[in-house]
C-alpha positions in Angstrom: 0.0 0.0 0.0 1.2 3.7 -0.7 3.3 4.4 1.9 1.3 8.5 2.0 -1.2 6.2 3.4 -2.3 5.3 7.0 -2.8 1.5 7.7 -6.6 1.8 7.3 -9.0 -1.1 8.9 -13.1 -1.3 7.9 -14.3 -2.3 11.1 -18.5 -3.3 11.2 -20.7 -5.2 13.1 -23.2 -7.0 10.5 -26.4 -9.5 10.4 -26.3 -12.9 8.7 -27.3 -10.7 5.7 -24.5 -8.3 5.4 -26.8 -5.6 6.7 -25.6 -2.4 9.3 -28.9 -1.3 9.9 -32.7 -1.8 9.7 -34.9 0.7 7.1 -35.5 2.4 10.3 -31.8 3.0 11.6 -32.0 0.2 14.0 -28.2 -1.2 14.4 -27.7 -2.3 17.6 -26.1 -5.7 16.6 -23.0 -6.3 18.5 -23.0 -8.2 22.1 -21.3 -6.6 25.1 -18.3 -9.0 24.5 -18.0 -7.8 20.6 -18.5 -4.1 22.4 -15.7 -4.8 24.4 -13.5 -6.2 21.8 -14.4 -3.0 19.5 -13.2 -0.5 22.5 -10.0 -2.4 23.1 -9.7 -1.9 19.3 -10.5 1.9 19.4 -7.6 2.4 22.1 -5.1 1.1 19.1 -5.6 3.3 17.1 -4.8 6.7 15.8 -8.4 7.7 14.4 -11.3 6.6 14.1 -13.8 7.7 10.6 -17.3 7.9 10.3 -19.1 9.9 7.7 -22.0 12.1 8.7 -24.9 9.8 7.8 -23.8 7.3 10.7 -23.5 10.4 12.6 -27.1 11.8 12.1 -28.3 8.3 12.4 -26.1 7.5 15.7 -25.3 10.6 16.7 -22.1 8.1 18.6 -19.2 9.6 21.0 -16.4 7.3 19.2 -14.9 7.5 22.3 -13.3 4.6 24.5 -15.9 2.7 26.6 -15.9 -0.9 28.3 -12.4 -0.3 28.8 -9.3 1.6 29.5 -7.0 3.7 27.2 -6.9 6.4 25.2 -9.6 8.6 22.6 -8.9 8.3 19.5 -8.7 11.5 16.9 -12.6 11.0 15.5 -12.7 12.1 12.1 -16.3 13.2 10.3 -16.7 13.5 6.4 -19.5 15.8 5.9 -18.7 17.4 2.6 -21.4 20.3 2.9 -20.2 20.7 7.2 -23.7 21.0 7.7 -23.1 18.7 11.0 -25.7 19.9 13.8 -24.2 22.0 15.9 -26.3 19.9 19.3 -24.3 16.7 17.7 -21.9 14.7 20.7 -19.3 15.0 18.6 -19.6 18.9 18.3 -20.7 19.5 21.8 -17.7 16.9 23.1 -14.7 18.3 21.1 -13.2 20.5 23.8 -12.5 16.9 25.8 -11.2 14.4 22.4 -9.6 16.0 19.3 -12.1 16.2 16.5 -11.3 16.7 13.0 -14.5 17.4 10.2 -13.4 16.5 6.7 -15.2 18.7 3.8 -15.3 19.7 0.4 -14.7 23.0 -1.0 -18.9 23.2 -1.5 -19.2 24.2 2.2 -20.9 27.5 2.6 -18.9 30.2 4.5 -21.7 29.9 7.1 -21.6 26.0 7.5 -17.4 27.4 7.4 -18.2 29.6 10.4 -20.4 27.5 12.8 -17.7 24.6 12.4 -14.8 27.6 13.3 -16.9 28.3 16.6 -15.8 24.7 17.8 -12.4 23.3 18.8 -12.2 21.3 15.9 -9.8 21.4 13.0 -11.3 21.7 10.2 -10.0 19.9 6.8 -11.2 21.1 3.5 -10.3 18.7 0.5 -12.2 18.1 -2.7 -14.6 19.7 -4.8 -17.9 18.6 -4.7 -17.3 15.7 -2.1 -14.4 14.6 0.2 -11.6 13.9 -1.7 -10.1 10.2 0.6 -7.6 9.6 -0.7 -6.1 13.2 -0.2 -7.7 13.3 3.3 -5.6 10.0 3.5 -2.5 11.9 2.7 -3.1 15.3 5.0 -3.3 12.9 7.9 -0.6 10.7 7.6 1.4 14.5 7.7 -0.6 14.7 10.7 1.3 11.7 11.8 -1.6 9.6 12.3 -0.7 6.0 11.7 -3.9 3.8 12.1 -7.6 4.6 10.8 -10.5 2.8 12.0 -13.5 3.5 9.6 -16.9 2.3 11.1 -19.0 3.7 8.4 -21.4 3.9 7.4 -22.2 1.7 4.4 -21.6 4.8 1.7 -18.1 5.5 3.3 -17.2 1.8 3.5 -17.9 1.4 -0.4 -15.7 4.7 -1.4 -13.0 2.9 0.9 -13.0 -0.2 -1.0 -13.7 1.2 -4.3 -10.7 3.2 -4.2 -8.9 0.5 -3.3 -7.5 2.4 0.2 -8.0 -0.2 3.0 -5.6 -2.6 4.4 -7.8 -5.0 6.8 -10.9 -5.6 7.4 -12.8 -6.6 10.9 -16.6 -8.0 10.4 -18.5 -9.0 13.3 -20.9 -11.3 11.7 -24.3 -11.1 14.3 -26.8 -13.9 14.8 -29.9 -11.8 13.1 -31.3 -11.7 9.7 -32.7 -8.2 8.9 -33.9 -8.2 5.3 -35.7 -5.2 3.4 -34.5 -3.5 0.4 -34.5 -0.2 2.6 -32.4 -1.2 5.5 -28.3 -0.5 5.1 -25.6 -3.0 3.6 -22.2 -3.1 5.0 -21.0 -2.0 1.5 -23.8 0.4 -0.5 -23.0 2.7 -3.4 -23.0 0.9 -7.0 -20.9 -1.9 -6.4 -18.8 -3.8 -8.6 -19.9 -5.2 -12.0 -17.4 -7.7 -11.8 -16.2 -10.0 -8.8 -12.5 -9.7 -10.2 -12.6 -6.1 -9.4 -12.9 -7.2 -5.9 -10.3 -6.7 -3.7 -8.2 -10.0 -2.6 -8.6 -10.6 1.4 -7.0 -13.3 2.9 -8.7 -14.3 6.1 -6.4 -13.9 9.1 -8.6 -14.7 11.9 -11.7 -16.4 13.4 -13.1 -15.5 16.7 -15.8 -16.4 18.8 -17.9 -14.9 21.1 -20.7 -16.7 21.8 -23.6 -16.1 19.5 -20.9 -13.8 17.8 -17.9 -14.5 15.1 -15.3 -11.9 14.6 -13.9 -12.1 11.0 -10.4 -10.3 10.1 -9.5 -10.0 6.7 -6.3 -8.8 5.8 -6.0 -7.3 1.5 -3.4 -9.6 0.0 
């Protein structure tokens, strides 16, 4: 992998048929243990990712729980920075560095509510984030190891691009369904499997009712 690049892990808990969510935002699919595990996971690394769908949808800390050690640098891509400004991770950023990805399209308002916050602020793209740039301003940053936990639209501009290095599944004892609810991977996928990244499967846990899957790209 380009060595600009940090060591980036995909990191999701999914049902029996590859799905993050419900149609109504429903995702609570990992066990305490998994929970635990994910934490432990969140303390090894530099930064954690998640774009600003899972972020309206979760509104999550990303910070370390279940366990000891340190907060991660959360990172949000919201290309138009229209984040709400009564969102943990806004009203939290004075305690765990925060860092909002954008693309040039973000209004000079959206520009000045961000620049009321103690967050840095990252502008790269046009119309959208631009990753694999982002990629590169952080690894200048110095920041080693990303953990993206989605959601299903990041994941998919991830692996299209070809700019992950390992992937951890949690692979939950439910079966969602529904054409609405959200995949692990969305966007337009590939039109053929040889376009598909090769993973090797490194490991196979178990907890309990749960499997922990880690992939690592060939």
């Amino acid at each position: 992998m380009e060595k600009y690049k940090p060591h980036v892990i995909l990191s999701a808990a999914i049902s029996i048929d590859g799905k993050i969510s419900t149609r109504t935002g429903n995702s609570k699919l990992s066990s305490h243990e998994d929970l635990r595990r994910l934490h432990k996971l969140r303390t090894k690394v530099d930064a954690i990712i998640i774009g600003k769908n899972t972020l309206m949808r979760d509104d999550p800390l990303l910070t370390v729980r279940y366990t000891k050690g340190k907060n991660p640098i959360r990172i949000i891509l919201d290309s138009k920075g229209d984040i709400s400004t009564k969102s943990k991770i806004l009203q939290t950023s004075n305690k765990v560095p925060t860092i909002i990805a954008v693309s040039k399209k973000i209004t000079k308002s959206n520009l000045q509510k961000l620049n009321k916050f103690p967050v840095e602020v990252i502008i790269t793209g046009e119309k959208f984030v631009n990753i694999k740039s982002l990629l590169k301003k952080l690894s200048e940053k110095k920041i080693r190891t990303i953990l993206v936990e989605g959601g299903g639209t990041v994941n998919w501009e991830f692996i299209k691009q070809n700019l992950f290095d390992e992937l951890i599944i949690t692979l939950s004892p439910f079966i969602i369904g529904g054409n609405n609810s959200i995949s692990f991977v969305q966007g337009s996928g590939f039109d053929n499997i040889s376009k598909s990244s090769n993973l090797q499967l490194k490991s196979v846990k178990r907890l309990k009712n749960h499997l922990v899957l880690n992939y690592q790209k060939v």
